[in-house]
C-alpha positions as a printed NumPy array, in Angstrom:
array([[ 14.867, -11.741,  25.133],
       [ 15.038, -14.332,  27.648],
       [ 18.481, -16.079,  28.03 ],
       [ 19.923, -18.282,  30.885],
       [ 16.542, -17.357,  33.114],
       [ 17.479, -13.634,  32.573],
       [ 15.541, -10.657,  30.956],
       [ 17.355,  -8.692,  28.075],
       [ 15.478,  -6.082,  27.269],
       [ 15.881,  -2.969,  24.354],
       [ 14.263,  -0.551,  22.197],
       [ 15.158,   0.908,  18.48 ],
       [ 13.594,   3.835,  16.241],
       [ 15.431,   1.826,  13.436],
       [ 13.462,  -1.258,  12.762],
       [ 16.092,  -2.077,  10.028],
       [ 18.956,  -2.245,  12.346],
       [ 17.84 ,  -5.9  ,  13.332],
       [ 21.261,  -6.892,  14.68 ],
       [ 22.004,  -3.586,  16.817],
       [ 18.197,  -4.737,  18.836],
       [ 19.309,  -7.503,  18.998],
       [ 22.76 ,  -6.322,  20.77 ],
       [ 20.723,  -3.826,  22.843],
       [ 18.547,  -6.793,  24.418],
       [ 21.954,  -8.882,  25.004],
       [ 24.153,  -6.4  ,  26.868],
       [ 21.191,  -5.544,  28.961],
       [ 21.182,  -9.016,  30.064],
       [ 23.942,  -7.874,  31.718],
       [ 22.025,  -6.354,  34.468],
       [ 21.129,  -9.819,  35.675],
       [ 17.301,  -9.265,  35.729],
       [ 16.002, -12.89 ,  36.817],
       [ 12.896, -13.789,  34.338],
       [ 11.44 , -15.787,  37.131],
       [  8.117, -16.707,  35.059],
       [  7.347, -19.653,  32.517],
       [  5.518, -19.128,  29.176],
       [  2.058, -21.452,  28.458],
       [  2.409, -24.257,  26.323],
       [  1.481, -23.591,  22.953],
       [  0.808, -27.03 ,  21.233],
       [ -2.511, -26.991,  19.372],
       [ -3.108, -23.386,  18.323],
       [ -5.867, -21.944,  16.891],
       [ -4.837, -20.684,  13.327],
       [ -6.198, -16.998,  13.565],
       [ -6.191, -15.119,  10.482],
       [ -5.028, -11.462,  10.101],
       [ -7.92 , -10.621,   8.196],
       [-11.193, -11.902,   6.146],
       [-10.321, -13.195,   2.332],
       [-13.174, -10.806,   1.136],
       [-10.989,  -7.757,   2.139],
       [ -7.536,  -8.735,  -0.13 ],
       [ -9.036,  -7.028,  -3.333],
       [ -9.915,  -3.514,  -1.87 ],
       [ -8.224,  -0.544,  -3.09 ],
       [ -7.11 ,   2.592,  -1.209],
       [ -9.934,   4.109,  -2.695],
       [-13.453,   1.931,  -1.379],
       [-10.908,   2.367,   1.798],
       [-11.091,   5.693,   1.476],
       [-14.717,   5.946,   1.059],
       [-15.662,   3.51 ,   3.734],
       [-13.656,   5.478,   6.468],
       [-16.08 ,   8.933,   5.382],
       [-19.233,   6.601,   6.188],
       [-20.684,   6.742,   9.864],
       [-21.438,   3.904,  11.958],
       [-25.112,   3.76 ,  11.369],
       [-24.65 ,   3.928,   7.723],
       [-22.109,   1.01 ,   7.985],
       [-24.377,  -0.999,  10.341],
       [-27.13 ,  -0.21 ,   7.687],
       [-25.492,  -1.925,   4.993],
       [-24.566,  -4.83 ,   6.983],
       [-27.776,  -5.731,   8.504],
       [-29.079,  -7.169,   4.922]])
């Protein structure tokens, strides 16, 4: 977290415990770590998608099966 040009910084093993992070970061700003940096501007992203629309409908199973295949076998099958 970056508040007042400081660094708050923290760590969880309890992703669900949202607020207690979120404490964590703001009592280590505390220590008075100066963030002396600026972030980029970010008008005009690029809208980059997670993953392909051709890979929502594939079951645990073809997931399954594709992880036993090697690398030539994949490269094979995409080469057509």
């Amino acid at each position: 977290m970056i508040k007042d040009g400081k660094l708050g910084l923290a760590y969880t093993r309890n992703l669900h415990d949202q607020e207690d992070l979120l404490q964590n970061a703001m009592n280590s700003l505390e220590a008075g770590v100066k963030a002396d940096f600026d972030f980029p501007l970010t008008r005009d992203l690029l809208e980059m998608p997670a993953t392909k629309d051709s890979a929502n409908g594939i079951g645990s199973e073809e997931l399954a099966a594709e992880s036993q295949k090697s690398p030539d076998e994949r490269d094979d099958e995409n080469s057509d």
